[in-house]
C-alpha positions in Angstrom: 0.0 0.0 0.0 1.3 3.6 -1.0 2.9 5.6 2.0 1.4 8.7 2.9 2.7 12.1 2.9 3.1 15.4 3.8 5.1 18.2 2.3 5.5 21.9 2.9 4.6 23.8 -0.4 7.5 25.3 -0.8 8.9 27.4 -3.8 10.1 26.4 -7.3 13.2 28.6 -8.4 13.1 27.3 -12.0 9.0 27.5 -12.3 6.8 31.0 -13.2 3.4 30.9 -10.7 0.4 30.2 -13.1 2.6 30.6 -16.4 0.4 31.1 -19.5 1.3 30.7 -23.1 5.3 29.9 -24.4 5.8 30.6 -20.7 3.5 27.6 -19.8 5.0 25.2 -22.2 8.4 26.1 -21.2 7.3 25.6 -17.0 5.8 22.2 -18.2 8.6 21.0 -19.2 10.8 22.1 -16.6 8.2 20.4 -14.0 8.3 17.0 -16.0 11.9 17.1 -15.9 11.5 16.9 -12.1 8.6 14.3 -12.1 11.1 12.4 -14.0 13.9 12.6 -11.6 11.7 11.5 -8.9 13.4 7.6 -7.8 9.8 6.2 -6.5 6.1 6.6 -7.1 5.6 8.2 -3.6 8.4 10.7 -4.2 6.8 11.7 -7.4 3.5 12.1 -5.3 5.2 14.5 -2.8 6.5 16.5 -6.3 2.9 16.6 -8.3 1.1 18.4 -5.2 4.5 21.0 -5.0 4.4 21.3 -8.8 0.5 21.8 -9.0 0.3 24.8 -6.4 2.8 26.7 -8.9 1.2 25.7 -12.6 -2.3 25.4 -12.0 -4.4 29.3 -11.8 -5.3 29.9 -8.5 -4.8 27.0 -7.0 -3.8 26.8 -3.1 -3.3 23.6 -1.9 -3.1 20.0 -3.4 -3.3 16.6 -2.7 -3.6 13.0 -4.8 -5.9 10.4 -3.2 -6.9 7.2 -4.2 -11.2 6.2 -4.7 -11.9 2.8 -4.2 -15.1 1.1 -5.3 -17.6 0.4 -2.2 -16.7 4.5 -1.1 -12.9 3.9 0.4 -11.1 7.3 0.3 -7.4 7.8 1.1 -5.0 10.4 0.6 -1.8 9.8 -0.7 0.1 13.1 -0.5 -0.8 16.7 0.5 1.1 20.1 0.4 -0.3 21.4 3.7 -2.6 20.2 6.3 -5.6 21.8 5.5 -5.6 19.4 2.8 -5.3 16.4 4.7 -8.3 18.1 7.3 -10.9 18.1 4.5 -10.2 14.9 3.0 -9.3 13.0 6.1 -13.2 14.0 6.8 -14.6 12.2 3.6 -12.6 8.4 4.4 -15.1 5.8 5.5 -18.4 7.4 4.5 -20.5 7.9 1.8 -19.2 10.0 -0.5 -20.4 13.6 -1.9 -21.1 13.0 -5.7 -18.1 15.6 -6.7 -16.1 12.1 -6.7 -18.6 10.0 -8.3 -18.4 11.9 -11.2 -14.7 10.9 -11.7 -16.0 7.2 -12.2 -17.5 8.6 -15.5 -15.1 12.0 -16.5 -11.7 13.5 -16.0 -12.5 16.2 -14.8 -15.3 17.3 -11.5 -15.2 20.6 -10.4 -16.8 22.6 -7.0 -17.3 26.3 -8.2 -18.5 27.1 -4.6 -18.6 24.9 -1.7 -20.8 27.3 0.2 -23.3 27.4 -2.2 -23.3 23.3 -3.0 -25.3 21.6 -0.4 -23.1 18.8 1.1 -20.0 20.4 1.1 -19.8 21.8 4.1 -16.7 20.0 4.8 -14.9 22.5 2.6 -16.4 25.6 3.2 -16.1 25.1 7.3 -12.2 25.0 6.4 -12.9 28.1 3.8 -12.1 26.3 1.0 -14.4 27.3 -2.0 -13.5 26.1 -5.0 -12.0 22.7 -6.1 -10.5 20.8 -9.4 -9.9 17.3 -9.3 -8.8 15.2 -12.1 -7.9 12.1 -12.5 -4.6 10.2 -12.9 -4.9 7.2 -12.8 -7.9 5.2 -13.6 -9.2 1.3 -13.2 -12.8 -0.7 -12.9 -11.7 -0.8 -9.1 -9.8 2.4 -8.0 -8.9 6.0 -9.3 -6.2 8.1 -8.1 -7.2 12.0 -8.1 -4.8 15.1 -8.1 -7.5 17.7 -6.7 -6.3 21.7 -6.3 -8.1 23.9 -3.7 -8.6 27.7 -3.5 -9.9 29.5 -0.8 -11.8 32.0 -3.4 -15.0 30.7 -5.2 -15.5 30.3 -9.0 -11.1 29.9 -9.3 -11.3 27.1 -11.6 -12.4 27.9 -14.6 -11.8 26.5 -18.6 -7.9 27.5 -18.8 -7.3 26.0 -15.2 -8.8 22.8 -16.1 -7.0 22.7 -19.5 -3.4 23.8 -18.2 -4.9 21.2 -14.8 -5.2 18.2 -17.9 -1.9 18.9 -19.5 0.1 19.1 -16.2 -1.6 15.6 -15.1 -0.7 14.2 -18.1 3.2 14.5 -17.2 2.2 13.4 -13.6 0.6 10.3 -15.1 3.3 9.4 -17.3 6.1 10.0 -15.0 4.3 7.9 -11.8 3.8 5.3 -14.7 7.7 5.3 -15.3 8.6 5.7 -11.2 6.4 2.4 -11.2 8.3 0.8 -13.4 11.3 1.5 -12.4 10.5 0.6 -8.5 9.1 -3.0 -9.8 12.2 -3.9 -11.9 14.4 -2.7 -8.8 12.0 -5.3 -6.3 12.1 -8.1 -9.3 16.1 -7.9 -9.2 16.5 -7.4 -5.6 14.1 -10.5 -5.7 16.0 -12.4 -8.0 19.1 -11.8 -6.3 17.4 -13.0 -2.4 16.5 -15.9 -4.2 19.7 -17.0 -6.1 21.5 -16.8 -2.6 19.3 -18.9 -0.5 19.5 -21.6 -3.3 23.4 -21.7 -3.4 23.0 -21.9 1.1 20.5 -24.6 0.3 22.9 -26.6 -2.6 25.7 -26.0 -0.3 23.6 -28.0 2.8 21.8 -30.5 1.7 24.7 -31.3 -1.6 22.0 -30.5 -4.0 21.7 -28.5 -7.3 20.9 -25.2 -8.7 17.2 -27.1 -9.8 16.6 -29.1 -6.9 17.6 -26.3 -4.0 14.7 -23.9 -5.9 12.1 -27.1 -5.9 13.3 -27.3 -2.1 12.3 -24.0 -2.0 9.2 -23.7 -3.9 7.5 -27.0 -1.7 8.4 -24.8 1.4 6.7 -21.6 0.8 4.1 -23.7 -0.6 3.7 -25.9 2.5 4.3 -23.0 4.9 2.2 -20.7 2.9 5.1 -17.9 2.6 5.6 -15.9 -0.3 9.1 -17.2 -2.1 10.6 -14.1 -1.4 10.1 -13.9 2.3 10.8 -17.3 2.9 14.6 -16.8 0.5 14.9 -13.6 2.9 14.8 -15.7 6.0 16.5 -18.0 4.7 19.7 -15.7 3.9 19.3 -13.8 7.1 19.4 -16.7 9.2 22.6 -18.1 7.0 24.6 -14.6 7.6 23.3 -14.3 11.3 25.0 -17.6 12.1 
């Protein structure tokens, strides 16, 4: 499960605040250059709710949360805590219909929480306006970058559009964080693995083949996951 965090939203030297036009494409790719040199998914979280304070018009705070079918809420990353307050306060109920609507679109927007019945969980923290969009999307779960001003009607067509492009990178570069963190865990795997063969071959006088069937009937008997079982395995060897 993802860790959870939060960071202090705290400046950008390289990055304009709202840039528009050449300045916009230029700060877009300055900020996927430093999605991209994130070395894990969650650090690429902390950087999308930095980066989307700065690119996105009028937006306050951030945070990325993850919708699970059945109404299971939890967020992921947040620039402040205000962010985490209001929605810490929608996790294991039912949820407002501003979320639903990312089921269907990419896009749900609150142009005034004071004046939308139900979300009073904003407006007692004075937040009045919110963007979400989605990132990531599944038949099971959706993870939502959502930006919060404190002044109603913020978010209008441009925000949204220069909101879509600038969760585009973020998708692309958690996508390649991902990636990067599984190969890592398959090698690190592979590696556990290959050494509590050779302790087992070197036991029991057995080869490459039969140490890993060894293996395999254990974790199958014990009803350990290969890995862990390989891990105690080695750990126990070098303790010794």
């Amino acid at each position: 499960m993802p860790k959870r965090f939060v960071v202090a939203a705290s400046e950008f030297p390289d990055l304009p605040r709202f840039p528009v036009g050449v300045e916009l494409a230029e700060a877009l790719t300055v900020a996927s250059q430093q999605l991209h040199e994130t070395s894990t998914p969650h650090s690429t979280l902390r950087t999308a709710v930095r980066l989307a304070v700065h690119l996105m018009p009028g937006a306050e705070h951030a945070g990325i949360s993850v919708i699970e079918r059945g109404d299971k809420f939890r967020t992921l990353a947040w620039t402040d805590d205000i962010v985490r307050a209001a929605e810490s306060r929608h996790a294991g109920g039912r949820q407002h219909g501003h979320w639903d609507q990312l089921w269907h679109s990419p896009v749900a927007r609150i142009a005034d929480s004071e004046a939308d019945d139900g979300w009073d969980v904003l407006s007692t923290l004075g937040l009045r306006s919110a963007l979400s969009l989605r990132l990531r999307a599944d038949k099971r779960r959706l993870t939502v970058l959502t930006a919060y001003a404190r002044k109603p009607g913020v978010f209008d067509e441009d925000a949204t559009r220069i909101g879509r492009l600038f969760t585009a990178h973020v998708s692309i570069a958690l996508d390649s964080a991902t990636v990067r963190e599984q190969l890592t865990e398959a090698m690190q795997t592979r590696d556990l693995i290959g050494q509590a063969t050779g302790i087992l071959m070197e036991r029991q006088g057995i080869d490459a083949a039969a140490a890993f069937e060894s293996l395999v009937r254990a974790s199958q008997r014990e009803n350990v996951k290969l890995r862990e079982l390989a891990r105690r395995l080695v750990s126990t060897h070098n303790s010794a």
